[in-house]
C-alpha positions as CSV (number, residue, x, y, z in Angstrom):
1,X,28.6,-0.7,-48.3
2,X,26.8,-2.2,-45.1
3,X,24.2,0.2,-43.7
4,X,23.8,-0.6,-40.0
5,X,21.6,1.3,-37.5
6,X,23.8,0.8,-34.0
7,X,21.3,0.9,-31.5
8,X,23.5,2.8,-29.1
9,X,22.2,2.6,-25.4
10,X,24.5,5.4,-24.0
11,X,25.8,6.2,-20.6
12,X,27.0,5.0,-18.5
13,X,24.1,-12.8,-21.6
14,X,21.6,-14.4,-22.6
15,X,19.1,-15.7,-20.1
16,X,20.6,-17.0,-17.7
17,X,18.7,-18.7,-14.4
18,X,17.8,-15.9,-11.8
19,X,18.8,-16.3,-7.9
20,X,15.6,-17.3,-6.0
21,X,14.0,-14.2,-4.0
22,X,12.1,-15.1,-1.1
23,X,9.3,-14.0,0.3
24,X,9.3,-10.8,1.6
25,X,12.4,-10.3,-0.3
26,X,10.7,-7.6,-2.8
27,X,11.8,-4.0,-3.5
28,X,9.6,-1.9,-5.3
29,X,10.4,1.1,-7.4
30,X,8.1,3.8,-8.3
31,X,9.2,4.9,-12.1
32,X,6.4,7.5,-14.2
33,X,6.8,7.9,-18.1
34,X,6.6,11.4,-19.8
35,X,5.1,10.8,-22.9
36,X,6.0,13.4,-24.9
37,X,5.5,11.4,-28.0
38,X,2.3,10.7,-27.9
39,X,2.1,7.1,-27.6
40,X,-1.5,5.1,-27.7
41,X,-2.1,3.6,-23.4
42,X,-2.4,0.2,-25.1
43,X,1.4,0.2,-26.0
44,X,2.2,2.2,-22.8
45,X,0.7,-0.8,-21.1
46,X,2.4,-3.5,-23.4
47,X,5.6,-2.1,-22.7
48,X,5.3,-1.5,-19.1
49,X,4.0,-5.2,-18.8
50,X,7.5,-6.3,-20.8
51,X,9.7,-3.8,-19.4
52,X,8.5,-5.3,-15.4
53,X,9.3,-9.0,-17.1
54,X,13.1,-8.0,-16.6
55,X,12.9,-6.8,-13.0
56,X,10.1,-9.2,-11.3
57,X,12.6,-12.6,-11.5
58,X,15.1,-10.9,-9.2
59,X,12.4,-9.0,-7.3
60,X,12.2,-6.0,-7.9
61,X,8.5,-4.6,-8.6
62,X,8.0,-1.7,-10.7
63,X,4.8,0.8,-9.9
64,X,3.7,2.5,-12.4
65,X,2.6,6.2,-11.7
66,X,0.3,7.6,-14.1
67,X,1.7,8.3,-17.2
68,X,2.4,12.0,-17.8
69,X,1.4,14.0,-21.1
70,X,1.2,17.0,-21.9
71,X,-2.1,18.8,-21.7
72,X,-3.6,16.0,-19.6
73,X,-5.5,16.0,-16.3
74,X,-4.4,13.2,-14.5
75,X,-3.3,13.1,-11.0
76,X,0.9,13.4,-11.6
77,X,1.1,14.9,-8.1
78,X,2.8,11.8,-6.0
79,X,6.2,11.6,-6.6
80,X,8.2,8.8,-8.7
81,X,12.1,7.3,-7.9
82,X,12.8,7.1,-11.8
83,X,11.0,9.7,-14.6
84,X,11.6,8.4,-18.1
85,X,11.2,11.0,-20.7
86,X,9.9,9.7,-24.3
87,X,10.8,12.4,-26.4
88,X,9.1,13.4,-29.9
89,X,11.4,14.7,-32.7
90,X,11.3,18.0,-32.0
91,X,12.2,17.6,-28.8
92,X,15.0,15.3,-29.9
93,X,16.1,17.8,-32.6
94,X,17.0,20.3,-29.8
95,X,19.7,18.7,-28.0
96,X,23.3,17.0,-29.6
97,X,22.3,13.6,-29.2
98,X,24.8,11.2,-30.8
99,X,23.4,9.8,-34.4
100,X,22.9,6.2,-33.8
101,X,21.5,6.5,-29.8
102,X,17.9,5.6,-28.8
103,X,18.3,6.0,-25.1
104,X,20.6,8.1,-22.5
105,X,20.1,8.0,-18.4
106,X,21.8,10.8,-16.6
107,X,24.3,9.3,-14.3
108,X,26.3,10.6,-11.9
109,X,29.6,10.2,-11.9
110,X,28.7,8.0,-8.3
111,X,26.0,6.3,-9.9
112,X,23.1,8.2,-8.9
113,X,20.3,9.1,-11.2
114,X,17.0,9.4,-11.9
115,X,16.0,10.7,-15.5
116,X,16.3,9.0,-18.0
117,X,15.3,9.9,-22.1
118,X,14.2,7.8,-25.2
119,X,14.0,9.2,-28.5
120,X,10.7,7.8,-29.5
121,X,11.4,8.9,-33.5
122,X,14.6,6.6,-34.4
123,X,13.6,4.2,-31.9
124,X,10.4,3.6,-34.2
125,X,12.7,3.6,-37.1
126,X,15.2,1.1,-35.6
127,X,12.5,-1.3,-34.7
128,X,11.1,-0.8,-38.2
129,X,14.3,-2.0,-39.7
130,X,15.1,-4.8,-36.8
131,X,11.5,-6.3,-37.3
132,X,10.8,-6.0,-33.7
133,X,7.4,-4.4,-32.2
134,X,7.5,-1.2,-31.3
135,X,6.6,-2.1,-27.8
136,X,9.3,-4.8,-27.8
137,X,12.6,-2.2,-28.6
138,X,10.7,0.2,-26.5
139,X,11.1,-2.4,-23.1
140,X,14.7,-2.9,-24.2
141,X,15.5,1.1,-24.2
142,X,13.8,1.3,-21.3
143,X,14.6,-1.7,-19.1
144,X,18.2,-0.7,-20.1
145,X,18.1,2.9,-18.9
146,X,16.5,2.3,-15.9
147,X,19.5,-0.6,-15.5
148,X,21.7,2.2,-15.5
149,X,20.2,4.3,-13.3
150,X,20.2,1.4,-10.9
151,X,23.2,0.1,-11.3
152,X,27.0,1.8,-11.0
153,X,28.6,3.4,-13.4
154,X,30.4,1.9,-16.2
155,X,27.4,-1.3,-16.3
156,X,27.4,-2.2,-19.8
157,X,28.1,-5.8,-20.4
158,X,26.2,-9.0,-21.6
159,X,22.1,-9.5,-22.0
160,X,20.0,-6.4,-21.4
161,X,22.6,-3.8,-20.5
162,X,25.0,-4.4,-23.6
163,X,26.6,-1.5,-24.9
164,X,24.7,-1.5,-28.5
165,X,22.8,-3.6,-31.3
166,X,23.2,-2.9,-35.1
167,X,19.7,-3.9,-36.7
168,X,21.3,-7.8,-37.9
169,X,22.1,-8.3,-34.6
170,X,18.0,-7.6,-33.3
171,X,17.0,-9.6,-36.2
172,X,18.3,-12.5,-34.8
173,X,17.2,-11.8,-31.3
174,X,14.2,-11.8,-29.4
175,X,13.4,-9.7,-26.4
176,X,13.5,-13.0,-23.6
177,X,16.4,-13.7,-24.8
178,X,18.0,-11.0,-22.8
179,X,18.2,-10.5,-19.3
180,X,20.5,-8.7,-16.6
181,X,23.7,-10.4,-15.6
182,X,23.7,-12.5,-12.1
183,X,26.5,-9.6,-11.5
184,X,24.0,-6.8,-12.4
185,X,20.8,-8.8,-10.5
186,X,22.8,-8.7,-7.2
187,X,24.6,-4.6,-7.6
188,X,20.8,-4.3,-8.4
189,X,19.4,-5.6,-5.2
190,X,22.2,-4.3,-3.1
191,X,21.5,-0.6,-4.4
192,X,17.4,-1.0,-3.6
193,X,18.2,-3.1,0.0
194,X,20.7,0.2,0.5
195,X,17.6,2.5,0.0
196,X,15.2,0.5,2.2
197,X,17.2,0.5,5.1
198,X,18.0,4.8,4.3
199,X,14.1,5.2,4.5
């Protein structure tokens, strides 16, 4: 009997070569993570550092806020477009998640959203069994989520916002192997050029 941990990146192509962004062409997106798991700043920084490596070739910046956790004293006043939530196991325990996800945005059904969880427990697990770095599966969860809460409804597809991974498939894989879609780069742009021009 074959044991497979489905990596199940819920709600809602291998590199492939980005369009060119000119100059002045940026959009930036301001995105804070809860840490509710109580993960070390030196893999909050590794990930953050990967997770940007998906958005920067089709110019989209992320800025970090200060990461949020509990009983801290940081400055979390200014506000964020995107909070992701890292949840611990108890926290994950609460709530019906489905068995085999690591990751759910809350979308509307217009697109719109701006929350988006990972549950940090089985994510560890899954990258445990995968081989992958913690920090590595972590940048896929989130660079995926945050895809979706860019990006209309229904976006699963090829490269980074595929539906799911069992843990043979991530064997095989490597995290720059994956990548958004020319489709998903430009519904990605045209969402954040939509927003600029609102302001």
């Amino acid at each position: 009997m074959r044991t497979a941990i489905v990596v199940c990146l819920m709600s809602a192509a291998f590199t492939v070569s980005a369009p060119r962004v000119e100059a002045g062409d940026e959009a930036m997106i301001r995105v804070r993570l809860y840490d509710y798991a109580g993960i070390s700043d030196k893999t909050v920084a590794d990930t953050q550092r990967r997770i940007a490596n998906f958005y920067t070739p089709i110019g989209v910046t992320i800025d970090w806020a200060s990461t949020f956790r509990p009983h801290s004293k940081g400055d979390h006043g200014r506000l964020q477009d995107f909070t992701i939530n890292i949840l611990n196991r108890s926290m994950v325990a609460r709530t019906n998640w489905p068995p085999d996800a690591l990751g759910s945005a809350v979308v509307s059904r217009e697109g719109e959203g701006t929350i988006a969880y990972v549950l940090f427990d089985r994510l560890k697990a899954a990258a445990a069994a995968a081989h992958w770095s913690v920090e590595d599966l972590l940048a896929l969860v989130v660079a995926h989520e945050l895809g979706h809460l860019l990006l209309p409804p229904g976006s699963h597809s090829e490269g980074l916002m595929r539906g799911g991974w069992d843990v043979s498939e991530l064997r095989r894989m490597h995290l720059d192997s994956l990548a958004f879609t020319p489709d998903h780069m430009a519904l990605i742009r045209e969402r954040l050029s939509h927003k600029v021009a609102a302001q």
